[in-house]
C-alpha positions in Angstrom: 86.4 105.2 78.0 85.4 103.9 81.6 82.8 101.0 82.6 80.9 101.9 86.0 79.1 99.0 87.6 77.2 100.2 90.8 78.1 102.7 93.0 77.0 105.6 91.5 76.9 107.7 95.0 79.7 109.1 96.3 81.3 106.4 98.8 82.7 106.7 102.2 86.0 105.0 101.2 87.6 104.7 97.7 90.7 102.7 97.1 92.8 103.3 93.6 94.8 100.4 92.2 94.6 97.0 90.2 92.7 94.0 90.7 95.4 91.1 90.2 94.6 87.6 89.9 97.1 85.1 92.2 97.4 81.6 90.5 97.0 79.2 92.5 97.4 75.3 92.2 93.6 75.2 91.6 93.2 78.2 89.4 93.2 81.8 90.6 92.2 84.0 93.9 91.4 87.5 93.6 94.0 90.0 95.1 95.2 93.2 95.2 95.4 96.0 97.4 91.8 97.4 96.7 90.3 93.5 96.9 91.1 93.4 100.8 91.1 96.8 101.4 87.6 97.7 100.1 86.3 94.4 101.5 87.7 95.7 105.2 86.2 99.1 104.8 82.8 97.4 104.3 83.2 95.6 106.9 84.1 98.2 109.0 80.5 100.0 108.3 81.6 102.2 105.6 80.6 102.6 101.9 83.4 101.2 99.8 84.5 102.1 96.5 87.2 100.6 93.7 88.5 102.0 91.3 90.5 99.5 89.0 91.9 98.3 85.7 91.3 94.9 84.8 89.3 92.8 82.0 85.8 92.0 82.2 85.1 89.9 84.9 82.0 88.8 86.5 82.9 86.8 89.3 84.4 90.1 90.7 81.6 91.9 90.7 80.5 89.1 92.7 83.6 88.3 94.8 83.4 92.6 95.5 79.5 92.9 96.4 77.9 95.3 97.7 81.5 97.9 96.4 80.6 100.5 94.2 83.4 99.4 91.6 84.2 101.4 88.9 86.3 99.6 85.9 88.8 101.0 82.9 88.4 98.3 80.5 91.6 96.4 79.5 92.3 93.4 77.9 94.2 91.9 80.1 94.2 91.4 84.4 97.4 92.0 86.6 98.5 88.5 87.6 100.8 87.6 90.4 102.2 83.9 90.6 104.8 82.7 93.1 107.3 80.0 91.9 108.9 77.7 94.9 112.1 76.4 93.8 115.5 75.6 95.8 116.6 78.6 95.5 113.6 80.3 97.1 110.5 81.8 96.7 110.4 84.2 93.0 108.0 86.1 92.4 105.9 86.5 88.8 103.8 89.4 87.2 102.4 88.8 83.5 100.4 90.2 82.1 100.1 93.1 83.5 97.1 95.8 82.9 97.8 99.6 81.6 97.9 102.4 84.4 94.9 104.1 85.4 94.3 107.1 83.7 93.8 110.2 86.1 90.3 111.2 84.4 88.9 107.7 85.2 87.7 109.4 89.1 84.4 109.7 88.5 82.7 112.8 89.0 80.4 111.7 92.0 83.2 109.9 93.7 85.8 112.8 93.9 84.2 114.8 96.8 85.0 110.9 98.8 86.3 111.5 102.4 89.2 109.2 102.1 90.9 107.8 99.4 93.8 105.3 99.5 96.2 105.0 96.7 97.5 101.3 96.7 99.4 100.5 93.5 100.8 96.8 92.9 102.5 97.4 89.4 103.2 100.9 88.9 99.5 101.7 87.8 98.3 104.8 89.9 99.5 108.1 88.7 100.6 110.8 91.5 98.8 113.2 89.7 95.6 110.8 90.6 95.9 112.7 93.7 94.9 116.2 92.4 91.5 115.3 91.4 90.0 115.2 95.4 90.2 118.8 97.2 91.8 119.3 100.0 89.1 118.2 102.7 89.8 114.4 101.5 92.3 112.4 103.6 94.3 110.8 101.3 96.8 107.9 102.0 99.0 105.6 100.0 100.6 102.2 100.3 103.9 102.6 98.2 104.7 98.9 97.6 103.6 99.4 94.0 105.7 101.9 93.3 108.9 99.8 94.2 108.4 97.2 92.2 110.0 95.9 88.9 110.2 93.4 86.7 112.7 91.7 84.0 111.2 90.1 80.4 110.4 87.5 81.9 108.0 88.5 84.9 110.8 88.3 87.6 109.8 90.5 90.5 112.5 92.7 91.5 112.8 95.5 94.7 113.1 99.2 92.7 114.3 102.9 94.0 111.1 104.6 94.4 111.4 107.4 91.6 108.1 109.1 92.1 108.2 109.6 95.7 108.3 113.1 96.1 105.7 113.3 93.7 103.0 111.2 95.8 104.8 112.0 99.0 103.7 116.1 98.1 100.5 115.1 97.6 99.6 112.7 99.7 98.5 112.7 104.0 99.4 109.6 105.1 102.4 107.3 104.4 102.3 103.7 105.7 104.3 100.9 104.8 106.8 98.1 106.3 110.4 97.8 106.4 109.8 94.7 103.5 108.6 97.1 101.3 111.9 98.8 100.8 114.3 95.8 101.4 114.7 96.3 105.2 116.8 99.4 104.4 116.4 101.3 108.0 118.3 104.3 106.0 115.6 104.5 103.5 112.4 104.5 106.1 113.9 107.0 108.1 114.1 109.2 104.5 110.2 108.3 103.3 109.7 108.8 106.8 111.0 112.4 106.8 109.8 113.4 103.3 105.9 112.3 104.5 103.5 114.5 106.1 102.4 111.3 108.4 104.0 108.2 108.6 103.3 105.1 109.9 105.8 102.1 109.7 104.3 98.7 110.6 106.2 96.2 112.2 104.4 93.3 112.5 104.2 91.6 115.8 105.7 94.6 117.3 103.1 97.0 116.2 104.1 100.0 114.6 105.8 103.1 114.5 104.1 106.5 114.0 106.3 109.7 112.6 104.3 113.0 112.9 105.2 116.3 114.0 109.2 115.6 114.2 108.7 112.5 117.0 108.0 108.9 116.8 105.8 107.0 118.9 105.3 103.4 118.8 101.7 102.0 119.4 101.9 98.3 120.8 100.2 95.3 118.5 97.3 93.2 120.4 98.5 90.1 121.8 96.8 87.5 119.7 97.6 83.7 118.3 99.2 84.5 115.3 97.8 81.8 112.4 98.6 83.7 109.3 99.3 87.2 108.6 97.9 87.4 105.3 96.1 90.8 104.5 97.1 92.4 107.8 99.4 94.9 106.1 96.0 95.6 104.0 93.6 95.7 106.9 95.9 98.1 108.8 96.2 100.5 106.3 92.3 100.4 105.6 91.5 101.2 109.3 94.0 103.3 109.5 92.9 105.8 106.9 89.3 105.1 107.9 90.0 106.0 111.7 92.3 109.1 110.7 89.5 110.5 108.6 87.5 110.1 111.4 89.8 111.9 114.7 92.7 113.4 112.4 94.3 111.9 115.3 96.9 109.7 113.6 98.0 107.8 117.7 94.3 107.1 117.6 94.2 105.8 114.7 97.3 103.4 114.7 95.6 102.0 118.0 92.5 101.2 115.6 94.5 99.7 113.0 96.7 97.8 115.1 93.6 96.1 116.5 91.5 95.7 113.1 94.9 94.0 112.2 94.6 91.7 115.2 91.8 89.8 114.2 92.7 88.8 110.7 95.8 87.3 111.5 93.8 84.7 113.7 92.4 83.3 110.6 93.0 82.6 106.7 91.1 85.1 104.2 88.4 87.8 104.6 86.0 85.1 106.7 87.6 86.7 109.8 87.7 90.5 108.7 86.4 92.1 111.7 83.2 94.8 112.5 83.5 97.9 114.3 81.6 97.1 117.0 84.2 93.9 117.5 87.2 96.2 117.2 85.6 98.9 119.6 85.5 96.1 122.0 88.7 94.8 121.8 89.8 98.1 121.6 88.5 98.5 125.2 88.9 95.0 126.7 92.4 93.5 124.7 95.5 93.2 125.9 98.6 95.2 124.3 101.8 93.4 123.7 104.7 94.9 126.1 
């Protein structure tokens, strides 16, 4: 059984994955891929769409407005917290909310141009994928997938099982070196199994695999304040701009600049328009 609250037409842009809460010294932020991700498609002129697992909460209805968000009711939220200690930073998950199941697409939202798989806690199905037909761009964001955890909530790296499962069905690949442990070996083999691939690398920009070559695209040379979210707002304008020229160098030139702007601020205050990208897009210098 499935809660819809708004967004009844079919969107532009949907993204697929949990809704986490981050503790914080002063309570909790909202997070997850689809929280940043569906905010950056909005901003980028496009209809944006969630679909999620979480409890009941109203201030995210709020926090998302304007995103057609579509909810499977659980009792419980996804929630991240990051303990400091000597030793290092270790990450937490607990509780954590039940997968989504792959009937919750709803019916108006499965003829959606784009839609971006972006699990955090092993919650989105492969099979999620089969529900769109062919004509949708589909991408993922694997992080989720390569995550475990321990009894007590200890976040640990994990092989990523299903990966010829989504990598089958999916168009787009794009994920960092982080996200599998900095293992070059293991890239270069996602890399290889994906239709499209884009690695990000930061400061350095990224690397696009497609049609057996590799080309890297350069990053914008901008004062770096915090790169929170730019991993997010990449992939968003990625899949945005591919489902646009089906011109993946095109698009990695889009994202790499979308991604420019939020790493000159803190939150989604600085997300940017299109018409801001278009124009640094024009006038911006590239990193050499």
């Amino acid at each position: 059984m499935t809660t819809q609250h708004a967004g009844l037409s079919t969107p532009d842009y949907l993204v697929v994955g949990h809704v986490t809460k981050d503790v914080t010294p002063d309570g909790f932020l909202f997070g997850g891929t689809v929280s940043f991700c569906s905010l950056t498609a909005q901003k980028l002129g496009l209809q944006a769409a969630v679909l999620t697992r979480c409890e009941e909460l109203p201030e995210l209805r709020d926090y998302l407005a304007g995103v057609g968000l579509h909810i499977v009711p659980s009792d419980e939220t996804t929630t991240f917290e990051n303990v400091y200690t000597r030793a290092g930073r270790t990450q937490r998950i607990g509780p954590v909310a039940p997968p989504i199941p792959i009937g919750a697409v709803p019916e108006v939202w499965r003829t959606v141009p784009v839609v971006h798989l972006g699990p955090v806690s092993q919650e989105v199905p492969p099979e999620l994928a089969d529900v769109f037909p062919p004509s949708t761009v589909i991408g993922a964001t694997p992080q989720g997938w390569m995550r475990a955890w321990d009894e007590a909530g200890r976040v640990r790296y994990a092989p990523w099982h299903n990966a010829l499962k989504v990598l089958s069905r999916v168009d787009a690949l794009i994920f960092s070196p982080e996200d599998v442990g900095g293992d070059v070996e293991l890239v270069r083999h996602y890399c290889e199994m994906a239709k499209l691939a884009v690695v990000t690398d930061r400061h350095n920009g990224c690397v696009v695999w497609h049609s057996g070559r590799q080309d890297r695209q350069p990053a914008f040379d901008v004062e770096e304040v915090d790169p929170t979210g730019a991993g997010d707002v990449f992939a968003t304008a990625f899949l945005v701009r591919y489902g646009e020229s089906q011109d993946p160098l095109d698009a990695a030139e889009f994202a790499n600049c979308a991604a420019s702007f939020i790493v000159e601020g803190r939150g989604t205050t600085v997300l940017p328009t299109r018409e801001r990208v278009e124009q640094r897009l024009k006038h911006g210098k590239r990193r050499t």
